[in-house]
Phi, psi and omega in degrees: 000125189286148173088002193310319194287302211277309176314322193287299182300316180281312162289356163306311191278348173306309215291296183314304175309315187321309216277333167302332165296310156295336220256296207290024209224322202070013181269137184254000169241160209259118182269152168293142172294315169325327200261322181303025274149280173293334184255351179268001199252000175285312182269307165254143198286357230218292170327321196263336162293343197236002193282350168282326182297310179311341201270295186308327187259008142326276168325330197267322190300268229276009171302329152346263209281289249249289158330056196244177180228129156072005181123297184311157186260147177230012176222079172284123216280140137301160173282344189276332176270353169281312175296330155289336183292313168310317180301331206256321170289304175297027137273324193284336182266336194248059187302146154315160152246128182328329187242152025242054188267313215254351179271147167192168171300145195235154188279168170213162176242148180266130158327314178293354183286175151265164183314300177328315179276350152308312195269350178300298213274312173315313203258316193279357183244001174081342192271157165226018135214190164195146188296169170217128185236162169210130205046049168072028198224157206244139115253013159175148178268134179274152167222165147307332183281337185274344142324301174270001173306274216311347186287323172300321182276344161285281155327332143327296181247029154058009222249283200246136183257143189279107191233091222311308160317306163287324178289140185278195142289325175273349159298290190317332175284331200305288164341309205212007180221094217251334209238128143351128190224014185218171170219142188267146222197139217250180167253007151269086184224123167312122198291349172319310193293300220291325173304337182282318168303316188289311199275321174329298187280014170297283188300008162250035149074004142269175186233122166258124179266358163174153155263104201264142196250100155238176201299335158214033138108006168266124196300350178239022177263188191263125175280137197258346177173179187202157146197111194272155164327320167280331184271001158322313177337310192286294180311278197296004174300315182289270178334266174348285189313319189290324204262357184310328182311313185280312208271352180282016201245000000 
């Protein structure tokens, strides 16, 4: 039957989002594809890039099933809606993943240093912030701004004097770095996210200074990668490239 093969291709990956969608919902009763859309697209970054296409194509499946004259299909997908829908189902089961784009070596700080050697190491690297661990444990990411915290915050109370040698890094998280300012991230951590991670913590009026990578988003494994604000370029680029398939339709 002509358009048969593509109608056929097209409800699979139709089939295939539905049921991911459901998976990701957790749901066990049968939702309208429309609402499976909107509330999964609350969750995943891959759903919510695509979701007007998806809403359309909701429509075009039922003239598919529903809409035949004699038997015959009278609503045949393109070859071009068909290879975007498929794309859009393999980006939603295979997402790019952070690594191994994004793992490298990353600098750390030992808790016991002193500021003075943060600031050596920071500067000789061009960077403004780096995690900082003790006994092989993350406890906090150094920045320049928490740098000018605790400086600040000294010269305040007149108390304590800013003493660039002697003071560790870890007096210094103690001090001026009260709220977490980074988030740990697995190395399946769909790269879909990491712009959403940046902008989420926007929109609670905070700043994320960096998404730290270890084999499974635990603080007491070895890090494995960092990706900071300068490096998004890079993240949409790595998305583009993965989603051209899809988006070039």
């Amino acid at each position: 039957m002509p358009g048969s093969d593509n109608a056929d291709r097209f409800l699979n990956a139709y089939s295939t989002i539905e049921h991911e969608m459901e998976r990701i919902l957790n749901l066990k009763d049968h939702r309208r594809f429309f609402e499976l859309v909107d509330k999964s697209s609350r969750l995943n970054p891959v759903i919510e890039r695509y979701r007007f296409d998806l809403r359309e194509y909701s429509e075009l499946r039922n003239a598919i099933v529903h809409d035949r004259s004699g038997g015959e299909i009278i609503a045949v997908p393109t070859d071009e809606v068909v290879e975007k829908i498929e794309r859009i189902a393999a980006l939603l089961l295979e997402p790019p993943k952070v690594a191994p784009l994004f793992l490298k070596e990353v600098l750390t700080l030992s808790g016991s240093y002193p500021v003075s050697r943060a600031i050596r190491d920071l500067s000789r690297m061009s960077y403004t912030q780096a995690p900082v661990y003790v006994n092989n444990q993350l406890i906090g990411l150094l920045t320049s701004n928490m740098i000018v915290k605790w400086m600040g915050i000294c010269l305040i109370d007149n108390r304590e004097e800013v003493n660039l040698h002697e003071t560790s890094l870890t007096d210094v998280i103690k001090k001026a770095g009260h709220e977490n300012d980074y988030q740990l991230v697995s190395v399946n951590q769909s790269l879909f996210a990491v712009p959403d991670l940046f902008y989420h913590w926007q929109q609670e009026g905070r700043k994320l200074e960096a998404v730290l990578i270890t084999q499974h988003g635990d603080p007491a494994e070895p890090l494995l990668g960092i990706i900071t604000n300068r490096d998004l370029p890079a993240v949409h680029r790595a998305i583009d490239q993965n989603s051209s398939a899809a988006d070039k339709n």
